[in-house]
N, C-alpha and C positions, 0 to 999 in steps of 0.2 A: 682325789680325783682331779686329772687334769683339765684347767681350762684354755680354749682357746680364745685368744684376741683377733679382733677383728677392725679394717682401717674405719677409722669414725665417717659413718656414711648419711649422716644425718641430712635432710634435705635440706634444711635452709643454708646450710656450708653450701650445697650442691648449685643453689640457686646464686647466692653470692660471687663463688668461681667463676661462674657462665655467665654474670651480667657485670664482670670485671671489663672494665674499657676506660681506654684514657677518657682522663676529664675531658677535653676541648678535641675531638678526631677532626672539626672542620681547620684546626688550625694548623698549618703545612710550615715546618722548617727546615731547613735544607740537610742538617744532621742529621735528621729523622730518615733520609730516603737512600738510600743504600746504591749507588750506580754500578751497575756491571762494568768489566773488563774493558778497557779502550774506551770509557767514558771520559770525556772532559766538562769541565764547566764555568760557566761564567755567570756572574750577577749584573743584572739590569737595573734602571729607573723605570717606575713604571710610567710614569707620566710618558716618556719619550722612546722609552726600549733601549735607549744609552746603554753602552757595556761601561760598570761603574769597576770591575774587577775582572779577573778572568786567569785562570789558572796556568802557564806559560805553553801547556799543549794545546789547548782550546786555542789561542792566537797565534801558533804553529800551525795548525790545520790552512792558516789564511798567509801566511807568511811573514807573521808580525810577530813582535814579542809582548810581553802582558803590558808592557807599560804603553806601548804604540796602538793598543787595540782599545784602550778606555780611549773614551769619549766619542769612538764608532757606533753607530747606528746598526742594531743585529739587522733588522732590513734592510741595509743597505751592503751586508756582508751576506746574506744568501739571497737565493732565487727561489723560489716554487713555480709550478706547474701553472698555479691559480695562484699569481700574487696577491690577488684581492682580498681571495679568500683566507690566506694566512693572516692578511691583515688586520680581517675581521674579524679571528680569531684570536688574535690577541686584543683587540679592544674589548672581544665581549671576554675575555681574562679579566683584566682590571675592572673591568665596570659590573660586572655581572657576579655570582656567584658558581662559578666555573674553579675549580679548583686547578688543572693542569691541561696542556693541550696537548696534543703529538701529530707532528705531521714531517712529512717527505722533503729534505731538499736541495739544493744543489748551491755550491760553492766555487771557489776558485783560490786558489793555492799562488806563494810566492813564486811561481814558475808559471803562472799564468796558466795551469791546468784545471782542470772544473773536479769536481770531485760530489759525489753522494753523499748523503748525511740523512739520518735521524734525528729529529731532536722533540726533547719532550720541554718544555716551558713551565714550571710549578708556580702557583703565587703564593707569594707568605704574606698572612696579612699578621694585624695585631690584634689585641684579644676583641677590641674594638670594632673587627672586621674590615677596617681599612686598610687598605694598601699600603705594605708597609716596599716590595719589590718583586720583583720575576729571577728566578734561578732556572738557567739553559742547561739542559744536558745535553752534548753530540758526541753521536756516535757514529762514524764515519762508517760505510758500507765497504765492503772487502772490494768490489768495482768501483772505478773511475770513471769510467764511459757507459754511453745509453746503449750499447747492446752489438755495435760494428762488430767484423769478424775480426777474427783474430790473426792473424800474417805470421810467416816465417819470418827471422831477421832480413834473407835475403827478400822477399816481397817488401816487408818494409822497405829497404834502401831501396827499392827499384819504385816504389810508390813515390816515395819522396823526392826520387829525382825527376817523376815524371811530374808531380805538384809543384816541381821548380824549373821547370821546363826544358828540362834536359831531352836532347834527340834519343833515339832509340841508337845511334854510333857513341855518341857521347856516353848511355849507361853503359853499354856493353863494354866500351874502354876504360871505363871508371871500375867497374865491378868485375873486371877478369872475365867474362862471358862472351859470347857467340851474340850477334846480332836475332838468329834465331830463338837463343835462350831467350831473348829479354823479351822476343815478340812472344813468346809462347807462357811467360808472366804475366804479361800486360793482359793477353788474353783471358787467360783463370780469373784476374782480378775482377776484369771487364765483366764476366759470364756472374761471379760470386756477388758483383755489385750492383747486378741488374742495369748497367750504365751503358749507350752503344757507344762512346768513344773517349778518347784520354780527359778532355774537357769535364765530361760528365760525372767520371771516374772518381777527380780531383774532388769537387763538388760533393759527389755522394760522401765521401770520405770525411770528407768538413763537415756534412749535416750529421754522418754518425759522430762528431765529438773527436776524433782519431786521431786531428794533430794537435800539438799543443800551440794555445791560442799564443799572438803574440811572438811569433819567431819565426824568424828566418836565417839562412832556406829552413823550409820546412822539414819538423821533425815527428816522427810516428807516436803516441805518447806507449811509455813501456810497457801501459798496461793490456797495448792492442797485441804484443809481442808475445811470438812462443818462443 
């Protein structure tokens, strides 16, 4: 007579499997956490937030190389919304029993352009629970600017020559166009930017993030371009 086998379904194996977990889960190593796609990263002091290492993309995002970016201050390399409050979020990291933080924030690039970012902050301590540093992950958002419109190349040039105060004769002979052309751009901009005249225009444009900081004449940054 034939018998059948069956897989050993004994309970206490069953129980065993299900309360299998690392020895120490409060203890965070940088190995251990796996970062998505277009992540970069850098190692901190906790005492200061000093970047002690940093991976050559992570110091690329700012326009630096790994070796020029140790002994930069990560706060003093982004911006948030609520600087305070980032601030505070990392002291209560180190002091507290906060394991990692995540928050939103804004940068600025070797071209003096700002840029979005992700970043999450982990601590690793020692088995001791002290501080042993902070591990940055960023991840840079697909957008560069806070939300401006987007411009044709030609709108772009014609914005930029009016932020450099170029006449309405001067674009038109700069850009191969009719005087009418350029007045009837300036307009759509004017109407799109909620702005009543070139001055305001200028302005709005600056508070949407749109040109890039630091140059002149001014230039549209690419990413306001279609």
């Amino acid at each position: 007579m034939a018998t059948k086998s069956y897989p050993d379904a004994s309970p206490s194996k069953k129980r065993t499997a299900a309360t299998a977990v690392p020895a120490r889960r409060d203890l965070i190593a940088a190995q251990d956490y796996v970062t998505p796609a277009a992540t970069c990263t850098a190692h901190l002091s906790p005492q200061d937030l000093v970047v002690t290492a940093a991976e050559p993309e992570f110091a690329r995002q700012f326009g630096l190389s790994a070796d020029e970016i140790c002994g930069r201050g990560l706060l003093e390399l982004l911006r948030s919304r609520t600087p305070g409050h980032l601030r505070e979020q990392f002291a209560a990291l180190s002091s507290g029993p906060g394991r990692r933080i995540k928050q939103k924030v804004t940068g600025r690039d070797g071209d003096g352009r700002s840029f979005h970012a992700d970043i999450t902050a982990i601590a690793v301590r020692h088995p001791s629970g002290e501080m042993a540093g902070v591990v940055v992950l960023l991840r840079r958002a697909a957008e560069a600017v806070t939300g401006g419109p987007v411009l044709s190349a030609l709108d772009a040039q014609v914005l930029e020559g009016v932020a450099n105060g170029e006449s309405t004769v001067q674009l038109a002979s700069r850009l191969y166009l009719s005087r009418q052309g350029i007045e009837y751009r300036v307009g759509q901009m004017l109407r799109r930017f909620d702005a009543p005249n070139r001055p305001a225009l200028v302005a709005r444009a600056h508070a949407l993030g749109m040109f890039a900081a630091g140059q002149w004449p001014p230039r549209v940054l690419p990413e306001c371009v279609r």
